[in-house]
Backbone as CSV, one residue per row, in Angstrom:
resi,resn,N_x,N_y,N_z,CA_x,CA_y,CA_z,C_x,C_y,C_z
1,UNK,11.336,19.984,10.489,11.618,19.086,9.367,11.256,17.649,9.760
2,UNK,10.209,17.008,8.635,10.598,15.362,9.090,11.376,14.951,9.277
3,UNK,11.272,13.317,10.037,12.652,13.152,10.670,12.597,12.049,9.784
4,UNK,12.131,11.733,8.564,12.050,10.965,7.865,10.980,11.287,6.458
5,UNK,11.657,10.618,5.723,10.701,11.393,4.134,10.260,9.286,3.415
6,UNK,8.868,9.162,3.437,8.670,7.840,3.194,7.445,8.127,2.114
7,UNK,7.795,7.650,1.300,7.230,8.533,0.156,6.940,6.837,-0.871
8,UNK,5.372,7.341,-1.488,4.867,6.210,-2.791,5.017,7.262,-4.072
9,UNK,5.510,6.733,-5.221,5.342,6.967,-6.493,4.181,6.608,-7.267
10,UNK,3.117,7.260,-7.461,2.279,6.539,-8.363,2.039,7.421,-9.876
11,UNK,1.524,6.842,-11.027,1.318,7.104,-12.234,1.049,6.064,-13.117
12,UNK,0.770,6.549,-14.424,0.389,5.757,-15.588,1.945,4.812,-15.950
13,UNK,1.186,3.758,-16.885,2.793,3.338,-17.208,3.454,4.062,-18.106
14,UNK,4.710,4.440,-18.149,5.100,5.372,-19.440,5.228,6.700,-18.532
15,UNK,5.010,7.334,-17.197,4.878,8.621,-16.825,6.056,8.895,-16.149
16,UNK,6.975,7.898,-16.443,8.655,8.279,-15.917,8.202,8.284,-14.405
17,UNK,8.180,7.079,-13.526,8.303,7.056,-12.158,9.920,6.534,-12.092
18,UNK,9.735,5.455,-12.534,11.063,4.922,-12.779,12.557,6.148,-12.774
19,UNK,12.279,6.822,-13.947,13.308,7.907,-14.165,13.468,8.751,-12.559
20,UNK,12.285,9.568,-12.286,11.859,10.043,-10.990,12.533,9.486,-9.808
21,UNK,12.301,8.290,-9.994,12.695,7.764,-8.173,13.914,7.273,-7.729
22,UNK,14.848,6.972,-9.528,16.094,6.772,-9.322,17.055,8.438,-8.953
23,UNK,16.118,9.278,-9.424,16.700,11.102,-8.934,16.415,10.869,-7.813
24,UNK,15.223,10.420,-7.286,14.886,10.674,-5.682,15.901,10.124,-4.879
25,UNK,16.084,8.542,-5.224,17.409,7.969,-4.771,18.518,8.573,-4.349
26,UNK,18.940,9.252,-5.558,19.925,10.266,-5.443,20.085,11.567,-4.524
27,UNK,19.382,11.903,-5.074,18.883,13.670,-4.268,19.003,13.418,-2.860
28,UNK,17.986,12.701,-2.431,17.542,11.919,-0.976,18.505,11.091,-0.697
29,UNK,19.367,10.380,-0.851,20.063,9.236,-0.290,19.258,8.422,0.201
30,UNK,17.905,7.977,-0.361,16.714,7.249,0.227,17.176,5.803,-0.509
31,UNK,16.782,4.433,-0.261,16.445,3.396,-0.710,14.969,3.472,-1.555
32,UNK,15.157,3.478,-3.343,14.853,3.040,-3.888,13.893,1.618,-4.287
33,UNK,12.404,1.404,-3.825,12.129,0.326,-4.245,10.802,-0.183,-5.382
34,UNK,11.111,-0.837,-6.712,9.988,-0.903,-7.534,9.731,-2.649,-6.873
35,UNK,8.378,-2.381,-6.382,8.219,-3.869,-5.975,8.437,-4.973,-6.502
36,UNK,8.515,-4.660,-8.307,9.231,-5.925,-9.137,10.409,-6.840,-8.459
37,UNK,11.043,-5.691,-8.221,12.685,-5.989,-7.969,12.446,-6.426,-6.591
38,UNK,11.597,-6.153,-5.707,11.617,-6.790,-4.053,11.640,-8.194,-4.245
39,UNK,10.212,-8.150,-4.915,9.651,-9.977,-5.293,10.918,-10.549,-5.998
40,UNK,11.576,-10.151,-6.526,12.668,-11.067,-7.659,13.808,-11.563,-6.614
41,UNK,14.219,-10.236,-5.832,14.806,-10.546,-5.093,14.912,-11.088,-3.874
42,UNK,14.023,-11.399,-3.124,13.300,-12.195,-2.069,13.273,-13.826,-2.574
43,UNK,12.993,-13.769,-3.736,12.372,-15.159,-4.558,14.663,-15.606,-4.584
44,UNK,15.178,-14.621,-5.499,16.749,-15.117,-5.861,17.094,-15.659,-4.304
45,UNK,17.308,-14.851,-3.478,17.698,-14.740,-1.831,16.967,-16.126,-1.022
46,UNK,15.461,-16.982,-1.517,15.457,-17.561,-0.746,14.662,-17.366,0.415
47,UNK,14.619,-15.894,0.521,13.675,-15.929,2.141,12.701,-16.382,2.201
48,UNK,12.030,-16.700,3.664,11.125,-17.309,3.653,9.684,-16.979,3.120
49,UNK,9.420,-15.465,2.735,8.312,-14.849,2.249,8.806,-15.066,0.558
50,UNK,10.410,-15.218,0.262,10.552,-15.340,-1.168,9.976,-16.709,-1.845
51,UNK,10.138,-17.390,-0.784,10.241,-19.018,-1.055,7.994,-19.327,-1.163
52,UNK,7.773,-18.620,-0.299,6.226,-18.624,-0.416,5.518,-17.722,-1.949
53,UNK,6.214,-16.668,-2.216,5.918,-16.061,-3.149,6.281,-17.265,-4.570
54,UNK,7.426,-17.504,-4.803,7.824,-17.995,-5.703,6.959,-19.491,-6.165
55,UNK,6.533,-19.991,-4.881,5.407,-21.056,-5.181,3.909,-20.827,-5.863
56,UNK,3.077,-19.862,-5.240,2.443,-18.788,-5.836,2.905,-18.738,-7.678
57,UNK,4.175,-18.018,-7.616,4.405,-17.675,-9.061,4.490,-19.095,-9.855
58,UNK,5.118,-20.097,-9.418,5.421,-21.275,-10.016,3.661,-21.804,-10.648
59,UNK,3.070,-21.465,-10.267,1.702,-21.750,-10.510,0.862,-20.895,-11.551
60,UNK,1.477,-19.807,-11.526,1.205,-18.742,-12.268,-0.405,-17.914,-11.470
61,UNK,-0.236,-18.071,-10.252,-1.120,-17.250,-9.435,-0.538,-16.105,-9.341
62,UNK,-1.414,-14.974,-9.009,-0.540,-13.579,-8.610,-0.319,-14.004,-7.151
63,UNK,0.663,-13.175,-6.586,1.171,-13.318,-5.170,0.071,-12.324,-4.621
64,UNK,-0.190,-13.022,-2.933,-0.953,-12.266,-2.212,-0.508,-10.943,-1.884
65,UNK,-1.575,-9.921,-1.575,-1.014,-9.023,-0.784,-0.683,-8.949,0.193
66,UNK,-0.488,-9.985,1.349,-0.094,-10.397,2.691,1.360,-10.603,2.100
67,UNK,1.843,-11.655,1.396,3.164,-11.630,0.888,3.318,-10.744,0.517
68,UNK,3.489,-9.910,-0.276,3.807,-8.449,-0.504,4.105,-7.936,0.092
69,UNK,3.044,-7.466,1.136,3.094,-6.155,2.001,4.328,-6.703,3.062
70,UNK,4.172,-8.575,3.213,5.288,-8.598,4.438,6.797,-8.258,3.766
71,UNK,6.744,-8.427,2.304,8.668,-7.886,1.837,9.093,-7.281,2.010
72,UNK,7.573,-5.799,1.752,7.960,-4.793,1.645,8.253,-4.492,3.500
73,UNK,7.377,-4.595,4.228,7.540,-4.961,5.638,9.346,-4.604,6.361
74,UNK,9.379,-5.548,5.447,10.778,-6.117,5.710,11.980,-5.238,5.883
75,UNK,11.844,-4.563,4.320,12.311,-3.750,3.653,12.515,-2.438,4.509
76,UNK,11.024,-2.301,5.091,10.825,-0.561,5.516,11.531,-1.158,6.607
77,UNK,11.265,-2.063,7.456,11.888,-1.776,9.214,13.391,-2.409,8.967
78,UNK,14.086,-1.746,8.128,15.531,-2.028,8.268,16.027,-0.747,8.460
79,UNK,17.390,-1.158,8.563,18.571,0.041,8.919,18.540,0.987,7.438
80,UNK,18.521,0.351,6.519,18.580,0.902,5.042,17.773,2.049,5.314
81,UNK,16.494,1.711,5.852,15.358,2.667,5.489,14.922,3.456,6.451
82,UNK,16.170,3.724,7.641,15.635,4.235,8.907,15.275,5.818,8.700
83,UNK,15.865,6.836,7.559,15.437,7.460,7.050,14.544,7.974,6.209
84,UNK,13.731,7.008,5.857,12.549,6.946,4.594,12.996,5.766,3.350
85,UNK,11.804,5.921,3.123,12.047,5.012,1.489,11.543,5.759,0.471
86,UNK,11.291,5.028,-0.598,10.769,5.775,-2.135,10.090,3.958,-2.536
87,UNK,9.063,4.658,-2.678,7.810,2.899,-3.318,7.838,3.223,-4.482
88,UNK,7.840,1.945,-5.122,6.901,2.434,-6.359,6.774,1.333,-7.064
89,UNK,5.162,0.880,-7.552,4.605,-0.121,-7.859,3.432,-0.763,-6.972
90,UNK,3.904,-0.348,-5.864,2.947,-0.416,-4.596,2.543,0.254,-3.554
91,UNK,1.685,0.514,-2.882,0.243,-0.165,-3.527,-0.189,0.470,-4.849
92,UNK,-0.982,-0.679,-5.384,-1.645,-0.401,-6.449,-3.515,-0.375,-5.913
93,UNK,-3.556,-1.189,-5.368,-5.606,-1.139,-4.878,-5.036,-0.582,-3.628
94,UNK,-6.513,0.053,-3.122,-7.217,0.573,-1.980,-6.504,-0.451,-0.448
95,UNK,-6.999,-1.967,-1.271,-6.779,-2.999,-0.190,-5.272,-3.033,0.381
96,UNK,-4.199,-3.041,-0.951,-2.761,-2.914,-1.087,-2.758,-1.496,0.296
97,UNK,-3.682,-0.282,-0.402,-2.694,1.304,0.664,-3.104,0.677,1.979
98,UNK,-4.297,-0.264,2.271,-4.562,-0.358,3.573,-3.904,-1.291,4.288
99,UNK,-3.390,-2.097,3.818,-2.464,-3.043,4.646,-0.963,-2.399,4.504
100,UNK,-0.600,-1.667,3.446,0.593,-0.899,3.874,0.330,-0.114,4.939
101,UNK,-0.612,0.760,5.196,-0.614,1.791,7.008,-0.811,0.658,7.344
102,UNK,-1.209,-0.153,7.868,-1.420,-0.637,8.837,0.083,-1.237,9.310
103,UNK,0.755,-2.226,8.318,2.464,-2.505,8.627,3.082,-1.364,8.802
104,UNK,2.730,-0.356,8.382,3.472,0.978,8.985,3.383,1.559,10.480
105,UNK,2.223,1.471,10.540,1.269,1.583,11.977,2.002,0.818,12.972
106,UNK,2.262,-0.639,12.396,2.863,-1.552,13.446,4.300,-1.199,14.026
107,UNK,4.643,-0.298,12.808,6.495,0.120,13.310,6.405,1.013,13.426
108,UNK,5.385,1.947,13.977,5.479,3.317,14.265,5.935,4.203,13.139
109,UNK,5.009,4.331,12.041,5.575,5.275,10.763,4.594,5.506,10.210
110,UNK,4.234,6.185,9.578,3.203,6.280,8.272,4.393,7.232,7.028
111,UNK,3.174,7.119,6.058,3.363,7.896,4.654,3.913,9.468,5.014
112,UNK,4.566,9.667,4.525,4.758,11.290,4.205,4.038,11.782,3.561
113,UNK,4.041,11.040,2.038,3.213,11.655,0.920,3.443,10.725,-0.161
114,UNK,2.243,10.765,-1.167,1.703,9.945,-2.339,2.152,11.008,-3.503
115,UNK,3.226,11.074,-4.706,3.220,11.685,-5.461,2.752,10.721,-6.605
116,UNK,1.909,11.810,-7.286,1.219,11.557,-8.592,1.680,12.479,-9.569
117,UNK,2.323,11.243,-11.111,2.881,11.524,-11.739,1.910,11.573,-12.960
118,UNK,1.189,12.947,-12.927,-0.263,12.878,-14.242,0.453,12.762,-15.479
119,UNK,0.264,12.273,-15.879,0.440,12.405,-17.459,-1.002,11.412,-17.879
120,UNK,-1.530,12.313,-19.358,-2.725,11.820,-20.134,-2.354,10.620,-20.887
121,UNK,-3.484,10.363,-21.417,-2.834,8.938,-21.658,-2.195,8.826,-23.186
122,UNK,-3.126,10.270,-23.703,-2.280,10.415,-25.194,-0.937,10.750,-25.648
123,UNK,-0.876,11.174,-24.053,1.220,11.256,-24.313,1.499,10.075,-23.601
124,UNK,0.932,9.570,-23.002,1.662,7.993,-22.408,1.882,7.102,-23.838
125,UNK,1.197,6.991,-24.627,0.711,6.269,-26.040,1.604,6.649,-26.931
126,UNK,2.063,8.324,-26.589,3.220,8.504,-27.855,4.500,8.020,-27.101
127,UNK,5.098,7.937,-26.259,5.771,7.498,-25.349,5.930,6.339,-25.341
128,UNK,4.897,5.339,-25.297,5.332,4.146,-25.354,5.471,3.415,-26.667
129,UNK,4.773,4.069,-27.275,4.116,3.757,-28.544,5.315,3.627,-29.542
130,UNK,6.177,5.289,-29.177,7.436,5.458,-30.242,8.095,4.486,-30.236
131,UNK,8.624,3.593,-29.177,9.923,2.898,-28.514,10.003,1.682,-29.487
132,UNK,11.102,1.583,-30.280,11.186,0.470,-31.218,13.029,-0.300,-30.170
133,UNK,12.457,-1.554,-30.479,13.408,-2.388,-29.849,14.253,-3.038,-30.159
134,UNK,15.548,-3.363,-30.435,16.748,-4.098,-31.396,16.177,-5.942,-30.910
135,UNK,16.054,-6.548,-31.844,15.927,-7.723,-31.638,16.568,-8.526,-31.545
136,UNK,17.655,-8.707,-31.460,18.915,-9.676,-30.926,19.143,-9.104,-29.293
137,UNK,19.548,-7.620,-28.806,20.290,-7.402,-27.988,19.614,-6.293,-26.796
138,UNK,18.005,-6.049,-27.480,17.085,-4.964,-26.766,18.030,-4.047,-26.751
139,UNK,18.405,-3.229,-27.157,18.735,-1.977,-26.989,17.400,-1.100,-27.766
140,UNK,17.237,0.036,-26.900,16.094,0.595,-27.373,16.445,2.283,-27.764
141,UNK,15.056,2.188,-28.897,15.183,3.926,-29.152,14.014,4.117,-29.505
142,UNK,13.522,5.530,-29.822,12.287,6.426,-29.709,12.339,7.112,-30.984
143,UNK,10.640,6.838,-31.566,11.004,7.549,-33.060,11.619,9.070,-32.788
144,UNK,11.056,9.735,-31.617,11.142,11.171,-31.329,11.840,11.641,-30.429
145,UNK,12.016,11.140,-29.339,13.265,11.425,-28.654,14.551,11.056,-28.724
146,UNK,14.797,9.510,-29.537,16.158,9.141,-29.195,16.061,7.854,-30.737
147,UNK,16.121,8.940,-32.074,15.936,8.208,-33.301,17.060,7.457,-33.722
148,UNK,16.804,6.260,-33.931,18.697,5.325,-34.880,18.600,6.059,-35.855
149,UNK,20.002,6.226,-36.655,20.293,6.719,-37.632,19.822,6.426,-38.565
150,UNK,19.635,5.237,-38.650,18.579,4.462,-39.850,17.457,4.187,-39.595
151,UNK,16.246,4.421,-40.217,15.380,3.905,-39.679,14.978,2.334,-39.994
152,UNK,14.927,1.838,-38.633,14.306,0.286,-38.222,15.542,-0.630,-37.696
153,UNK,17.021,0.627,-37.963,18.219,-0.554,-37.637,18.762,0.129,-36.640
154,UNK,19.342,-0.708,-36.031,19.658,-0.908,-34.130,21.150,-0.492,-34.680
155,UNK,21.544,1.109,-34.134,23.125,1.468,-34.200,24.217,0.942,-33.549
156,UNK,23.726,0.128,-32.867,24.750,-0.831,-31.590,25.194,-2.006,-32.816
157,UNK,23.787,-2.322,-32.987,25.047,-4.134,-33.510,24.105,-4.046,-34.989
158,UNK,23.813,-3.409,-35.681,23.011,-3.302,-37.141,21.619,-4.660,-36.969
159,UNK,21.084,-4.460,-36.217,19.589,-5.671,-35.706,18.690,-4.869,-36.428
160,UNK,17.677,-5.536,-36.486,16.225,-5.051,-36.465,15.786,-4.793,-35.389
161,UNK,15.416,-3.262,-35.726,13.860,-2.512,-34.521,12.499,-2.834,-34.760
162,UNK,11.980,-3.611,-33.738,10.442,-3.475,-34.022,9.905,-2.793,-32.591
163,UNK,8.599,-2.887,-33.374,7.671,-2.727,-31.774,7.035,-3.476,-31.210
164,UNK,8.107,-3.522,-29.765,7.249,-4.849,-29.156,6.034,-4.805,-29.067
165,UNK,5.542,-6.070,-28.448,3.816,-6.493,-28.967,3.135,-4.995,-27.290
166,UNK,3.625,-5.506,-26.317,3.096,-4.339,-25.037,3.594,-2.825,-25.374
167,UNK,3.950,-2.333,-26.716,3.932,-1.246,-26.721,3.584,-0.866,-28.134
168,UNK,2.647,-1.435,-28.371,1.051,-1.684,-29.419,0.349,-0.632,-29.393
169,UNK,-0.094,0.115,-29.639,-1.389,1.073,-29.487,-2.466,0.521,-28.819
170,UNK,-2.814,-0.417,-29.211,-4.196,-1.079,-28.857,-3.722,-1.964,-27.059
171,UNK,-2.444,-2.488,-27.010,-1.854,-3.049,-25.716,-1.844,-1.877,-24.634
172,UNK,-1.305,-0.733,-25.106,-1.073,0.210,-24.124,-2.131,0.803,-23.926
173,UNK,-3.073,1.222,-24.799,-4.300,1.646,-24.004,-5.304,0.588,-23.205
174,UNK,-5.060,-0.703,-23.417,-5.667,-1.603,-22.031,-4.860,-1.185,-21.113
175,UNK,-3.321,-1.328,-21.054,-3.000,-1.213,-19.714,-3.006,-0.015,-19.137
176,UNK,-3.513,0.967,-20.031,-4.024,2.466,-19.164,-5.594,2.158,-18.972
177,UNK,-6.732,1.214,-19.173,-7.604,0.918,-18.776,-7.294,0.578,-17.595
178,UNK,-6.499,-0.968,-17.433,-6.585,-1.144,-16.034,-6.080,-0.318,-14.960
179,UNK,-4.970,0.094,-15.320,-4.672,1.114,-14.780,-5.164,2.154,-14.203
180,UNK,-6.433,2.923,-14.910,-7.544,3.578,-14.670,-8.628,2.844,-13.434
181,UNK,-8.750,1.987,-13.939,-9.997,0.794,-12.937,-9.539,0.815,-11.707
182,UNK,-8.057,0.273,-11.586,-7.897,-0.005,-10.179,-6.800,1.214,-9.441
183,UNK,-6.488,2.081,-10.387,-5.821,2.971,-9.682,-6.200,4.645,-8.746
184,UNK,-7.458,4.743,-9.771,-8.452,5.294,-9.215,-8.785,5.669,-8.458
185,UNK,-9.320,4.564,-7.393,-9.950,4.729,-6.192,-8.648,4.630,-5.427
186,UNK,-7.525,4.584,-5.950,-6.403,4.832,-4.552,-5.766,6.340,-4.904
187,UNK,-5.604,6.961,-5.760,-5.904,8.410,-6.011,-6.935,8.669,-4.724
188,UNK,-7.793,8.653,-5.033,-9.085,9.617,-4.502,-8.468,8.874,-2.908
189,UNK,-8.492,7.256,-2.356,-8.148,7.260,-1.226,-7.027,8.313,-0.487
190,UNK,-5.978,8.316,-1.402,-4.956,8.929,-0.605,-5.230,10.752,-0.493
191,UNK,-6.140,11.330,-1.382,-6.491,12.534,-1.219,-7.149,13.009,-0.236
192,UNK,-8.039,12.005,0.036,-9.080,11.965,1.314,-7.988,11.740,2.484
193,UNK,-7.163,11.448,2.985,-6.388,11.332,3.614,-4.792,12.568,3.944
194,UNK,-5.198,13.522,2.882,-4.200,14.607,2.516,-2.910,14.092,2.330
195,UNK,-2.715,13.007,2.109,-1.073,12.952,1.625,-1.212,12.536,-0.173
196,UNK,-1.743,12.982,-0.735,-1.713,13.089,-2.559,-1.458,14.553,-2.593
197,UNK,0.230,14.435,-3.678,0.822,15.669,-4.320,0.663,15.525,-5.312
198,UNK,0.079,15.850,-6.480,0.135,16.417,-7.490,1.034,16.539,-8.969
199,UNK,2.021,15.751,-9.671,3.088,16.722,-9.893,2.437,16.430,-11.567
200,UNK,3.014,17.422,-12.355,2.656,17.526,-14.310,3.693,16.688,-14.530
201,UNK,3.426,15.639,-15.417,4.328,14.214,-15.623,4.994,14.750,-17.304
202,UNK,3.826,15.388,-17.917,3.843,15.648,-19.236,5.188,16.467,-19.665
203,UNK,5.789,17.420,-18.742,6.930,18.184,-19.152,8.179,17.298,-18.905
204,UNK,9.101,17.862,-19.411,10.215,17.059,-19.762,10.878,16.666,-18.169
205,UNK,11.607,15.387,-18.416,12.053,14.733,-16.844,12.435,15.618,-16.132
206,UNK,13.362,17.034,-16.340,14.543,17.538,-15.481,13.205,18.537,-14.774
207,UNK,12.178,19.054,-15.769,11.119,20.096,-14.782,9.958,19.199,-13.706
208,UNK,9.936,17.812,-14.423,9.186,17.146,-13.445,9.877,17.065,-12.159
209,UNK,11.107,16.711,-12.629,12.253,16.520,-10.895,12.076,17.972,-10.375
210,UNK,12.142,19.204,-10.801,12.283,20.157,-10.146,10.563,19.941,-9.466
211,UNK,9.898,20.065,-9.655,8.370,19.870,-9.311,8.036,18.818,-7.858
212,UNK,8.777,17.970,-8.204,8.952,17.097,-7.060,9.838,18.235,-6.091
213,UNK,11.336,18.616,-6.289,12.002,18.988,-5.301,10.704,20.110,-4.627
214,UNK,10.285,20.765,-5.531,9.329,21.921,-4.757,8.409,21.773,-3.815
215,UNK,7.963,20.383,-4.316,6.971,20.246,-3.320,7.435,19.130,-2.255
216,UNK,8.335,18.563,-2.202,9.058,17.991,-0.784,9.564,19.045,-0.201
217,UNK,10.009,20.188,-0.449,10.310,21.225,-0.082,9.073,21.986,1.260
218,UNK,8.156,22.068,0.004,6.538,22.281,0.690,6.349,21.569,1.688
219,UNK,6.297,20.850,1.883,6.370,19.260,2.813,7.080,19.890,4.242
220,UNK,8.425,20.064,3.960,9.102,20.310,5.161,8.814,21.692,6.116
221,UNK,8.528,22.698,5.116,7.852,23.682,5.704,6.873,23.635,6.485
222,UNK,5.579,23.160,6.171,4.335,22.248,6.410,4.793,21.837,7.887
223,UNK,5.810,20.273,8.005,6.186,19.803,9.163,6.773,20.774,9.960
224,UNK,7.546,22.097,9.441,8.090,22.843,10.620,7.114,23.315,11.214
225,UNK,6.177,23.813,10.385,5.419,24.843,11.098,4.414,24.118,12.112
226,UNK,4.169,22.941,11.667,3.488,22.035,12.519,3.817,22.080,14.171
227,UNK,5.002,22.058,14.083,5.706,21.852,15.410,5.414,22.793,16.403
């Protein structure tokens, strides 16, 4: 068995990583991280990579991937994570997976495995697409999974639902363009490398989680037999 499970989430937006990695959290007793929340919190906290990032942002530059990779850095060589982590958000480019091994490299660790959460983009589109939003208080619902009683009014505080402008038809299929452009070639990188799993994003959350358990499962077998 690994003596550690250090694992990236990747997928479309809309393909439930999010949902996924807070189960993984669970299941695993792993630390949880969407790089949003590193940067926010590095930046609230002050540290010294927060305090460099946040200048960057104050400018409205994107933050380097040297800042990045050192948060995340940070992050992995703690006590929290002496058992593995769960990524997700990063890497996104080729350049991003390669300076993550390499900070991994430096603390003696690599990847376990890259799970890929497929989903097409025409169910990403109904997915994001459905989600109408209360406009005073964001509370959200789904024409098809999770309908207000009324349609267009928010059952919490009687608001108006609209659809926000990033979950547009025409918004969400750019950001499955870019998405496509630059996510791509880190697919195919991490395959060439044998740590890309596979999992069907499209079936409902509880069979995607089972899909994951199966194949971390796979995983450990794999490492026994290695031995």
């Amino acid at each position: 068995m690994p003596s550690e499970l250090n694992l990236v989430l990747l997928g479309p937006p809309g393909s439930g990583k999010g949902t996924q990695g807070e189960r993984l959290q669970e299941d695993l007793e792993l630390p949880y991280w969407a790089t949003g929340d590193i940067l926010r919190a590095a930046v609230r906290e002050g540290t010294e990579l927060g305090r460099a990032a946040k200048e960057y942002m104050d400018r409205g530059d994107l933050v380097p991937d040297e800042v990045i990779v050192g948060m995340i850095g940070e992050r992995i060589d703690s006590e929290e994570a002496a058992d593995g982590f769960i990524l997700d958000g990063f890497p996104r480019t080729e350049p991003q997976a390669e300076a993550l091994a390499s900070k991994l490299g430096e603390l003696g660790r690599e990847l376990t495995a890259v799970l890929l959460i497929d989903v097409g983009d025409d169910e990403v589109v109904r997915r994001l697409g459905g989600r109408r939003t209360c406009v005073e208080n964001g509370h959200v619902f789904h024409v098809e999974f999770n309908p207000p009683q009324q349609d267009g009014v928010c059952d919490v505080d009687g608001s108006e639902l609209i659809v926000r402008d990033d979950d547009k038809p025409e918004v969400i299929r750019h950001r499955l363009e870019q998405y496509q452009a630059k996510t791509a070639p880190l697919i195919e990188h991490y395959d060439e490398h044998g740590l890309l799993r596979r999992v069907d994003g499209a079936s409902s959350p509880e069979a995607v989680a089972e899909e994951i358990r199966r194949t971390l499962a796979t995983l450990r077998l794999e490492a026994d037999e290695a031995i």
